[in-house]
C-alpha positions in Angstrom: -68.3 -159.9 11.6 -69.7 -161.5 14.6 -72.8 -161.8 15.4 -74.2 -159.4 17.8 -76.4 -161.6 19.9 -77.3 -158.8 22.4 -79.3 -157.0 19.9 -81.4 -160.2 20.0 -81.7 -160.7 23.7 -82.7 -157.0 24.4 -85.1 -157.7 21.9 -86.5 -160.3 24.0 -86.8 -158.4 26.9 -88.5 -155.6 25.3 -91.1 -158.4 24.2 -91.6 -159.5 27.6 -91.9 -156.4 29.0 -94.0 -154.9 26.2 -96.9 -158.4 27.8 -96.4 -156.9 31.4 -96.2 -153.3 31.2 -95.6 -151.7 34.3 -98.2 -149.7 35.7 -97.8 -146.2 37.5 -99.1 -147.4 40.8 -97.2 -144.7 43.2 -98.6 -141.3 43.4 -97.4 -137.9 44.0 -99.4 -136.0 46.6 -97.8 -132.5 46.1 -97.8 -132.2 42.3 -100.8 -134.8 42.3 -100.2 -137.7 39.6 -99.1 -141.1 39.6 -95.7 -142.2 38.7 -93.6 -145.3 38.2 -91.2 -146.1 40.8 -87.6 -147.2 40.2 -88.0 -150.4 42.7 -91.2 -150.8 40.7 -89.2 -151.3 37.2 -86.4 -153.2 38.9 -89.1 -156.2 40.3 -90.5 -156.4 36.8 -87.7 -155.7 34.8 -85.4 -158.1 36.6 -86.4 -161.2 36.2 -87.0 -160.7 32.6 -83.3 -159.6 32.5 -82.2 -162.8 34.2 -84.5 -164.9 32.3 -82.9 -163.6 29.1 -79.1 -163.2 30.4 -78.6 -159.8 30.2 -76.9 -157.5 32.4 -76.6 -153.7 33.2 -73.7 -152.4 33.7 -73.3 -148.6 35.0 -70.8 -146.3 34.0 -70.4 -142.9 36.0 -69.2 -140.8 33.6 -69.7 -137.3 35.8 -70.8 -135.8 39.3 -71.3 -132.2 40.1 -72.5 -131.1 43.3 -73.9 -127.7 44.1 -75.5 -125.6 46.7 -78.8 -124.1 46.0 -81.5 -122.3 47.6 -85.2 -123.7 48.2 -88.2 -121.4 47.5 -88.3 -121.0 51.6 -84.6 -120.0 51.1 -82.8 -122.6 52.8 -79.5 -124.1 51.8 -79.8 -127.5 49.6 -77.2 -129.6 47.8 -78.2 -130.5 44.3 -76.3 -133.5 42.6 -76.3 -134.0 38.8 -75.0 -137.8 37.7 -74.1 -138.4 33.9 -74.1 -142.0 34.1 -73.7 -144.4 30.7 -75.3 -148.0 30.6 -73.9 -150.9 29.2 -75.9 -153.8 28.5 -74.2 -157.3 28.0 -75.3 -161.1 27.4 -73.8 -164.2 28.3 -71.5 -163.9 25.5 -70.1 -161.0 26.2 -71.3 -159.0 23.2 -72.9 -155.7 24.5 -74.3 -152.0 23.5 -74.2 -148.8 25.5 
C-alpha cells in the first residue's frame, strides 16, 4: 500500500494552525456574540495550506431551494448546500 502522505500534511497544518488560532474578532449585534468569519479562516488558513501543499477541493453534492416566510411574514428564499470536501497534496493522495 502506498503511503498516504496527506494524512501527514493535514497534520501539519493542524499544527500550524493549532500556534495561531484564530480569534472570533467579528461580532453579532442582533444575537450579541462574537464569531469567526469565513474570510477570517481563509487569511489564516491559506497560507498555511500553501505552505504545506494542500488543496481543497469542493464537491456540491445537493441544492434545494425553498420559499419561506420571515417572522414579519415576508417572502424569503432559503437555500440548503450539501457540499463534500476533498483535500489533496502535491502528490495527489487525498481524503474527503
Amino acid at each position: 500500500m502506498s503511503e498516504k502522505t496527506i494524512f501527514k500534511k493535514l497534520l501539519a497544518v493542524q499544527s500550524d494552525l493549532s500556534q495561531m488560532g484564530i480569534g472570533k474578532s467579528e461580532w453579532n449585534d442582533f444575537s450579541k456574540y462574537n464569531f469567526r468569519g469565513i474570510d477570517q479562516v481563509y487569511q489564516v488558513l491559506s497560507p498555511i495550506l500553501v505552505n504545506h501543499g494542500v488543496i481543497i477541493m469542493p464537491n456540491v453534492q445537493s441544492v434545494e431551494l425553498s420559499e419561506v416566510k420571515t417572522s414579519g411574514g415576508k417572502s424569503s428564499c432559503r437555500a440548503v448546500a450539501s457540499v463534500e470536501y476533498h483535500f489533496f497534496d502535491e502528490s495527489g493522495n487525498s481524503i474527503a
